[in-house]
C-alpha positions in Angstrom: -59.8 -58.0 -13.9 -58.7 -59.2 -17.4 -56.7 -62.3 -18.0 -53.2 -60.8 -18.0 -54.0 -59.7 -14.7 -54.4 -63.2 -13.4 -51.0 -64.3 -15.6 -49.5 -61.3 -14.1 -50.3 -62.8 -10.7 -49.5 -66.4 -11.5 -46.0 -65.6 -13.2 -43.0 -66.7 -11.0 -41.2 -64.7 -8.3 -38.3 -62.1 -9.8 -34.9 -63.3 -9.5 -32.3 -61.4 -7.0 -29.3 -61.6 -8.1 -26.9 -61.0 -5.2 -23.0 -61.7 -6.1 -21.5 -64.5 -3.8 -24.5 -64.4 -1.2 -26.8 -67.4 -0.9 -30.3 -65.7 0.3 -30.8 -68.2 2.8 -27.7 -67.0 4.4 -29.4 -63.6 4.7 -32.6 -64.6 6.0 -31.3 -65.4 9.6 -29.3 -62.4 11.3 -28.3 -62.9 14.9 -29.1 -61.2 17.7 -26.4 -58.2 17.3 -28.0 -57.8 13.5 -31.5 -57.6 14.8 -30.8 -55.0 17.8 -28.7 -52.7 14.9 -32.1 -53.6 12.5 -34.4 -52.3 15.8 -32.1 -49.5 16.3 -31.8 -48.2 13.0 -35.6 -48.4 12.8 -36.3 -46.8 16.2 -33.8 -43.9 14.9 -31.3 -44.2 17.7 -29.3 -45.2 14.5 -28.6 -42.6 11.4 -28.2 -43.5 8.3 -24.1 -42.4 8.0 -24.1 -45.4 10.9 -26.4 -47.7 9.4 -24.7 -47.5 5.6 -21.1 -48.1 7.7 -22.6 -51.2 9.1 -24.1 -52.6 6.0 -20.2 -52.2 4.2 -18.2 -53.7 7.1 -21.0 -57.1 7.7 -21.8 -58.3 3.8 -24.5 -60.8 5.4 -26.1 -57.7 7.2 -26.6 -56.1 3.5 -27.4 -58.7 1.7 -30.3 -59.0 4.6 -31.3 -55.3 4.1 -31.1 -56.2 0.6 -33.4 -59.0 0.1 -35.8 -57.1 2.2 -35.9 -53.8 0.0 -36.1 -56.3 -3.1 -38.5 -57.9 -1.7 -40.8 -54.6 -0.7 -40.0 -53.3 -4.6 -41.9 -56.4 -5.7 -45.4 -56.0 -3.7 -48.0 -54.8 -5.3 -49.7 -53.8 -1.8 -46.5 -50.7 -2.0 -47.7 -49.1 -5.4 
C-alpha cells in the first residue's frame, strides 16, 4: 500500500446532501417502514410499489437514500 492509500483511508466521510432532510431523521423508520423495507426485500413488493411508497413518505426515501449513499461509498462493494 502506498501512502495515498492510507490518506485515502483517513480522509473524512463524503457529504450527502439531502434537501430539507436531517439524516438522523432517516435513520429510525418505524415499524410500518421496516415491514415495507422486509417486503420489498423479500419481493412480495415490486419495484412500481416500492418507487410509489418512497414518493408519497419523504422520510422513507430519504432512508433508502442514505443507505444506497452509504453502500456507493464502501470500498468492500468495488
Amino acid at each position: 500500500m502506498s501512502s495515498s492509500d492510507f490518506q485515502k483511508a483517513n480522509a473524512p466521510p463524503p457529504k450527502l446532501n439531502i434537501v430539507g432532510r436531517r439524516l438522523s431523521k432517516a435513520r429510525t423508520l418505524n415499524q410500518e417502514q421496516r415491514d415495507l423495507i422486509s417486503a420489498y426485500r423479500q419481493g412480495k413488493l415490486d419495484e412500481e410499489a416500492f418507487q410509489l411508497l418512497l414518493c408519497r413518505d419523504p422520510d422513507l426515501a430519504a432512508w433508502v437514500h442514505q443507505v444506497l449513499e452509504t453502500a456507493s461509498h464502501d470500498p468492500m462493494t468495488r
